[in-house]
C-alpha positions, 0 to 999 in steps of 0.5 A: 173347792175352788175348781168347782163349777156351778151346774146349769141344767141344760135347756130344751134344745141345747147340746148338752155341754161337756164337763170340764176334768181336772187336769190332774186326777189320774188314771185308773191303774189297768187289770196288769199292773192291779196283778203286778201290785198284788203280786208283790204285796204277796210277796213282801207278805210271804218273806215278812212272815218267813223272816218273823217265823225263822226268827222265832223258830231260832229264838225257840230252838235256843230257849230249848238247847238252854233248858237241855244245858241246864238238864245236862248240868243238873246231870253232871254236877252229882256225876262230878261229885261222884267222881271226886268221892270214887276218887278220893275213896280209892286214894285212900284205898291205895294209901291203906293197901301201900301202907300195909304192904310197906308196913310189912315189907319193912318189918320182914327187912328193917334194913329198908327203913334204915335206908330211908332214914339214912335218905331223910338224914342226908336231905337234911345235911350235916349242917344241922344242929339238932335233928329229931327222928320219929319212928312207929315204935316197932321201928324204933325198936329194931332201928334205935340201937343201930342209930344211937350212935349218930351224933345230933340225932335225937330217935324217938318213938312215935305211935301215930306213925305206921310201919316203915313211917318216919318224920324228921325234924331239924331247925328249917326242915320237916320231912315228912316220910308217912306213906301217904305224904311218899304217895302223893308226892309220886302221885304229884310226879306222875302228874306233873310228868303227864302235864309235861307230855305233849 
């Protein structure tokens, strides 16, 4: 209030006195720029919201790809375990059906099994002192008179073990020869051989 200025009312006949403006107010914008203003502030506005907008459209899509991932996995996790129990119901499948087959291919020539043995006593070698054979009891049967002579060979029945089955057992060394230990070990082969191939 320092610049104002007391008002005395003019007299009868006097001209009346122009007021005095303070030299800084300034000047009122004109229709041109009040539209240029406007305009902007429109846009600034408009591209706020856009961006705020695409924001939470992204936030919303990945709160929907996130509960459609979790579906999905609710999905494929029975899906998975499904998998292994076909699998393992056909592995054992094929260990039966094998063994049938072995079981009867072995009875109709039980110079197979004398084959296998002679394959199991050669991975143990010579150098052991005492080896223990167990064959399935009709193989012991058939294969024991022709094995007796064997020196450090100990053949005994053993009725846990299938037709053409055999374990052997020496001091380091156990050979497991049931049909389902000669499956995964081909089963491991051809998967081996897979994770080879390019």
């Amino acid at each position: 209030m320092d610049q104002a200025e007391r008002w005395i009312a003019p007299g009868f006949g006097e001209a009346p006195r122009a007021l005095a403006r303070p030299a800084d107010v300034p000047r009122p914008p004109t229709a041109a720029e009040i539209e240029a203003l406007r305009d902007a502030a429109q846009q600034d506005g408009h591209a706020a919201g856009y961006a705020a907008g695409l924001a939470a459209g992204e936030a919303e899509i990945q709160r929907r790809i996130a509960q459609l991932q979790g579906v999905l996995d609710g999905f494929t996790r029975p899906l998975a375990r499904l998998d292994g129990e076909v699998n393992d119901a056909l592995s054992e499948l094929a260990v039966r059906i094998a063994g049938a087959l072995v079981g009867r291919a072995y009875a109709a020539d039980p110079t197979l099994l004398a084959d296998l043995v002679r394959e199991a006593l050669d991975a143990v070698g010579s150098a052991s002192r005492e080896i223990e054979l167990r064959l399935q009891p009709d193989d012991f049967n058939v294969l024991a008179p022709h094995l007796s002579g064997l020196a450090g060979v100990r053949v005994t029945p053993d009725p846990s073990l299938g037709r053409g089955e055999l374990r052997l057992h020496s001091e380091g060394v156990r050979i497991d020869g049931t049909v389902a230990a000669r499956l995964q070990a081909v089963l491991d082969a051809l998967q081996a051989d897979e994770g080879d191939a390019p």
